[in-house]
Structure formats: structure tokens, C-alpha cells
C-alpha positions in Angstrom: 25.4 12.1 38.8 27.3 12.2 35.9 27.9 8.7 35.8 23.7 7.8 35.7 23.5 10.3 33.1 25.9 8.3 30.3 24.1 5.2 31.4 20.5 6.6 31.0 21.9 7.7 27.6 23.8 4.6 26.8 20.3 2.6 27.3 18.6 5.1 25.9 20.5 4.5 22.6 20.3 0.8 23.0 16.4 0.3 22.9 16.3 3.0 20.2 18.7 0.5 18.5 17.0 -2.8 19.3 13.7 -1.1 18.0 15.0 -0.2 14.9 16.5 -3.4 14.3 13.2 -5.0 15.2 11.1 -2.8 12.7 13.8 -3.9 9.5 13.7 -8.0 10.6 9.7 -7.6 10.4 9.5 -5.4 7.5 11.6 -8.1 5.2 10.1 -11.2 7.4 8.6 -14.2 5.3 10.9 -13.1 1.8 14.1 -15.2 0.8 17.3 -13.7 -0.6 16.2 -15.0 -3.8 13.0 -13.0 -4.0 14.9 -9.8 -2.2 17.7 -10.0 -5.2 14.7 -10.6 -7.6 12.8 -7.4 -7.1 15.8 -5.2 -6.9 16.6 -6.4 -10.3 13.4 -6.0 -11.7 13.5 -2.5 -10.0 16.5 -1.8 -11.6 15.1 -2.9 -15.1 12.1 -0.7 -14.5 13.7 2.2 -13.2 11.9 2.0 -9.9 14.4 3.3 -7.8 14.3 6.4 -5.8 16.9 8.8 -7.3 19.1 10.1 -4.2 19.3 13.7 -5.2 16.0 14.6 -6.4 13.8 12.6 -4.4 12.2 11.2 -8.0 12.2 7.5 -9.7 14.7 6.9 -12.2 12.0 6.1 -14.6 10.1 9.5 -13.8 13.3 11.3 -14.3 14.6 9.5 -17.4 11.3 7.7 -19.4 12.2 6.8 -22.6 15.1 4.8 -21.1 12.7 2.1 -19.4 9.7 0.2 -20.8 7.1 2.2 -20.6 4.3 0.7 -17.6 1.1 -1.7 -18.9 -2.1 0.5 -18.2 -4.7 -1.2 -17.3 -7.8 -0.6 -18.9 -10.6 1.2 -17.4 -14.6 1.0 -17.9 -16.2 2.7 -19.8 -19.0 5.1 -18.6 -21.4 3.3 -19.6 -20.5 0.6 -17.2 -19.5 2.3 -14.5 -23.4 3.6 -14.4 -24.4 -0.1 -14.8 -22.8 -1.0 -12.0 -24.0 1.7 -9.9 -27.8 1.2 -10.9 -27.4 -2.3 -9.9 -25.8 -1.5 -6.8 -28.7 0.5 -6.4 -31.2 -1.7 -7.0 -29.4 -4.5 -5.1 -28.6 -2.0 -1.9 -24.9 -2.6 -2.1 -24.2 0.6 -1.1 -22.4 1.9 2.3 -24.6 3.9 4.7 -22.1 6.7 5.2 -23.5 7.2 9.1 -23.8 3.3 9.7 -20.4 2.0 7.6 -23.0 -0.9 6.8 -24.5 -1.7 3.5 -28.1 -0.2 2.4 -29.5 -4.0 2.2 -28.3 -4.8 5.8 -29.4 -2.1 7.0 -32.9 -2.3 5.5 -33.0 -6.2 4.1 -36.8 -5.6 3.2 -36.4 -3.3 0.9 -33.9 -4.8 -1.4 -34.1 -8.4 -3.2 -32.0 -11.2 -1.6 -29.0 -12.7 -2.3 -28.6 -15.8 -4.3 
């Protein structure tokens, strides 16, 4: 009895292995050493690495010792409620019931697409 017991263990522990192993070959599949060693050192030169101890990125902890991060610019309001009137007027907006798009929905009432 106590014999099957180590060995449902032992395989136990063995597939818990094997799928671990599995999930870290798939999770760095299709990148090269070379592209592995080349984000870690742009991590390091950005300070985007997970600080052990507090859980926080180096560069959250310590900012003025990396370059500060490009912000992308936003839109303005103005086009924001451009974009929305057209969307409007066009129907490209998601039923929230149907997942589908106002003009598919309803083609007739909305111009077509060109």
C-alpha cells in the first residue's frame, strides 16, 4: 500500500514537472537568444524589472535614474467627438446585445461602404 502511494506521488510530481516545463518552452517559443539577451538589456536600461522585495519596477521605484517613457499623444476633444459623430452617422457602433455593428445589423439605415 505504501509502495502505490510513493509511486502515485512520484508520477504525480512528474507530470506537474513535464507541464511546467511545457508552459516555459511555449512561452519563449519562436525568440532567439539574441532577441532574449536583447530585451533584458533594454529592460535593464529602462528599469523595467520587477524589484524582488517590493513587488515594484525599478524605474517606478527609482525615476530620475532612467529615461523618462515617450507619451504618446492623445486627441483632442474635439476629435474624439468627430470621430464619434461619424461613427454615428456611419453605424460603426457595437450593438451591446448583438456584439455586431449598428450598420450590419440595420444596413438600410446607414450609407455604404466604399
Amino acid at each position: 500500500m505504501r509502495t502505490s502511494k510513493i509511486a502515485t506521488v512520484a508520477l504525480l510530481l512528474a507530470a506537474l514537472g513535464s507541464g511546467y516545463a511545457t508552459a516555459a518552452d511555449t512561452a519563449t517559443q519562436g525568440l532567439s537568444r539574441e532577441q532574449v539577451l536583447a530585451e533584458l538589456a533594454d529592460a535593464q536600461r529602462t528599469g523595467d524589472i520587477v524589484d524582488a522585495k517590493t513587488g515594484m519596477k525599478l524605474n517606478e521605484l527609482n525615476p530620475s535614474a532612467y529615461p523618462a517613457k515617450a507619451v504618446a499623444e492623445g486627441k483632442t476633444r474635439d476629435q474624439v467627438l468627430a470621430e464619434l459623430t461619424e461613427a454615428q452617422r456611419t453605424g460603426d457602433i457595437v450593438d451591446a446585445k448583438s456584439g455586431k455593428k449598428l450598420n450590419e445589423l440595420y444596413p438600410h439605415l446607414y450609407p455604404s461602404h466604399s
